[in-house]
C-alpha positions as CSV (number, residue, x, y, z in Angstrom):
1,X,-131.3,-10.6,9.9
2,X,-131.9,-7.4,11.4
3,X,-134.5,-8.8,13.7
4,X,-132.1,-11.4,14.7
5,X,-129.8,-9.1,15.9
6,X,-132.8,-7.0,17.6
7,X,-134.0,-9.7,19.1
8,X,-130.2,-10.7,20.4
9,X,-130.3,-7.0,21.7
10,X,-133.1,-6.6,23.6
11,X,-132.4,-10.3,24.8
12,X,-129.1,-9.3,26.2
13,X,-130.6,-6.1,28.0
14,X,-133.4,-8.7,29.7
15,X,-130.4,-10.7,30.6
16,X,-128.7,-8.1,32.5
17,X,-131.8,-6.5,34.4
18,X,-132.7,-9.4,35.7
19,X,-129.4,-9.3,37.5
20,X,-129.9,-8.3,41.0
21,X,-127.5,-6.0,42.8
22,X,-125.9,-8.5,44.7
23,X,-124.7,-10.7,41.2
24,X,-123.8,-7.5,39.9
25,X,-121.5,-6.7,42.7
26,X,-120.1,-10.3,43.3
27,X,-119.7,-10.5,39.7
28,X,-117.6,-7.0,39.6
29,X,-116.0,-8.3,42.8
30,X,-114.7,-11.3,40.8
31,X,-113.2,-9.3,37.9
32,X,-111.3,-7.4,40.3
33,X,-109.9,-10.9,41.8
34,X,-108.4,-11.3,38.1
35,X,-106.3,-8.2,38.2
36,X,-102.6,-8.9,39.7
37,X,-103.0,-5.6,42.3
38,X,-102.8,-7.1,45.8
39,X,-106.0,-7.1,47.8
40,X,-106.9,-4.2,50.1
41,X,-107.5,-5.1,53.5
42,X,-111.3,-4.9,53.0
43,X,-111.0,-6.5,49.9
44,X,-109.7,-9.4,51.9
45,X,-112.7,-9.7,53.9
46,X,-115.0,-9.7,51.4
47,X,-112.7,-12.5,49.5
48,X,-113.6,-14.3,52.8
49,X,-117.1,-13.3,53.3
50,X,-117.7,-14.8,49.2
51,X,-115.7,-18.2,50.2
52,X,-117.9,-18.6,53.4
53,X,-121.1,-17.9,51.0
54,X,-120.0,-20.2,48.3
55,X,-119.1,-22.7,50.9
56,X,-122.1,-23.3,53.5
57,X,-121.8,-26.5,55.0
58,X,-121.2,-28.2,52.3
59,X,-117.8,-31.2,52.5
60,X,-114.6,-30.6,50.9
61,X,-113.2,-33.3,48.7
62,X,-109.6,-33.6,48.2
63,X,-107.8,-35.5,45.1
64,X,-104.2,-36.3,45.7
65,X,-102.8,-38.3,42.8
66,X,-104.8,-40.9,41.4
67,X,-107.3,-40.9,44.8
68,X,-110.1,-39.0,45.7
69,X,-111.8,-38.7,49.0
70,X,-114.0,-36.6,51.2
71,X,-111.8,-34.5,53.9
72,X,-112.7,-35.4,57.4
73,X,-113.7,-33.0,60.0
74,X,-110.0,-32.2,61.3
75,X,-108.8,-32.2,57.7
76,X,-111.3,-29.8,56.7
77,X,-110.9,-27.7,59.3
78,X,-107.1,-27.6,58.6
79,X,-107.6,-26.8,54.8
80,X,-110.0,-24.0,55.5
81,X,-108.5,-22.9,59.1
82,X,-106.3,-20.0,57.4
83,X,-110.1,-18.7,56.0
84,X,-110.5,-17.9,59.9
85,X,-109.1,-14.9,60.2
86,X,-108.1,-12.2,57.0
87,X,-105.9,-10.2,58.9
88,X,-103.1,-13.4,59.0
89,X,-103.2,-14.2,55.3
90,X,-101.5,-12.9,52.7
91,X,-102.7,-12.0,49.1
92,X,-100.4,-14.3,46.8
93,X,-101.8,-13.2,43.4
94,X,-103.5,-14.6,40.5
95,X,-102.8,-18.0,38.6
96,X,-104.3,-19.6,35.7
97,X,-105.1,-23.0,35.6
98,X,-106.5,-24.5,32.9
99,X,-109.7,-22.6,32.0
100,X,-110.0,-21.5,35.5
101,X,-108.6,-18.5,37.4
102,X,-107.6,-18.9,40.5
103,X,-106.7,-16.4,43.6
104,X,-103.9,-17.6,45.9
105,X,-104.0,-17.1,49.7
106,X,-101.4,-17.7,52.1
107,X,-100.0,-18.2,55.9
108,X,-98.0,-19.7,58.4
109,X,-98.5,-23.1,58.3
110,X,-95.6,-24.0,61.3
111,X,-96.8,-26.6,63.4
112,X,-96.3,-25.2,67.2
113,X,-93.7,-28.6,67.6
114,X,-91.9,-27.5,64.7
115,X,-88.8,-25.7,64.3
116,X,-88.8,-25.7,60.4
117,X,-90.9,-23.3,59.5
118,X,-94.1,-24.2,56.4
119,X,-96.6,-22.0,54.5
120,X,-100.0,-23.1,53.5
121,X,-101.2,-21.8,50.6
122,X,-105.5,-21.9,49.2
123,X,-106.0,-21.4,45.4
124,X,-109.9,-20.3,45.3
125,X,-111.6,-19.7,42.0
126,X,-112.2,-16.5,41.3
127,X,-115.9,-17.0,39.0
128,X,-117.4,-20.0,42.0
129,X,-115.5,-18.4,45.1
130,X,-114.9,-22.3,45.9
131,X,-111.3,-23.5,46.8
132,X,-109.4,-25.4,44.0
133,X,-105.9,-26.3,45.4
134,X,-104.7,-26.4,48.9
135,X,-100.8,-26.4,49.3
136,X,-98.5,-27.1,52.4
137,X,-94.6,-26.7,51.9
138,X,-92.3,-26.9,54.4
139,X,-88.9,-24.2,53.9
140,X,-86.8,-27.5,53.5
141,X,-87.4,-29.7,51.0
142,X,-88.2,-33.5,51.6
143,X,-90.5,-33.2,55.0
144,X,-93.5,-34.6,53.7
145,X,-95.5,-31.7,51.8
146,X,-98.4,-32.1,50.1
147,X,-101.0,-30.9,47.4
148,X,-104.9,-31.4,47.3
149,X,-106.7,-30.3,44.0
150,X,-110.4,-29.6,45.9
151,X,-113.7,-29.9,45.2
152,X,-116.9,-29.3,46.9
153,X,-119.2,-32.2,47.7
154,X,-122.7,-31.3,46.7
């Protein structure tokens, strides 16, 4: 028994040496993300800068009800256009979903032709970095908002 829990020790100290700095601070980076204090204005960019990482290239998929898709070029880009530029977003705090905790972002979303204005919002997991729920509400109800719960394509 007391080997075991030797054994369990020393395993455990391997585990987290073999960490390199970079895990270490994304994975710090990631607790803070769980605490309800808004985000500095660096902390923003880094939020960014771990999205863009997590990202790459790689396709967005969108489910909305009972269908899922890939985005298309111009939907993608709409998604993740508010990831453009930190100093336009707003922090909107932390949510739970499920076993996941998510990070909200959100801006304008006001079409230029529009007089009514709408917010976009991104839910991005706070352990992957990956966006998990994209959100577009106009201020008066009934003029077409929508929901995607995302994924990324592999």
């Amino acid at each position: 028994m007391r080997r075991a829990l030797i054994f369990l020790v020393a395993a455990a100290c391997a585990f987290a040496a073999c960490q390199s700095r970079e895990e270490k601070a994304r994975a710090e980076f990631s607790a803070r993300l769980k605490d309800q204090r808004q985000l500095t204005s660096q902390e923003m960019v880094r939020f960014y800068e771990e999205i863009g990482r997590a990202l790459g290239t790689r396709k967005m998929r969108a489910k909305q009800g009972a269908v899922t898709r890939e985005l298309d070029e111009r939907e993608q880009a709409a998604v993740l256009g508010m990831l453009s530029d930190p100093t336009l977003v707003g922090d909107s705090g932390v949510r739970v979903q499920g076993a996941r905790t998510l990070r909200g972002l959100h801006a304008s979303g006001t079409p230029r032709t529009s007089e009514i204005e709408a917010t976009q919002s991104l839910w991005v997991d706070v352990d992957s970095f990956v966006p998990a729920r994209y959100e577009f509400t106009y201020a008066m109800a009934g003029l077409g908002d929508y929901t995607y719960d995302l994924t990324v394509a592999p």
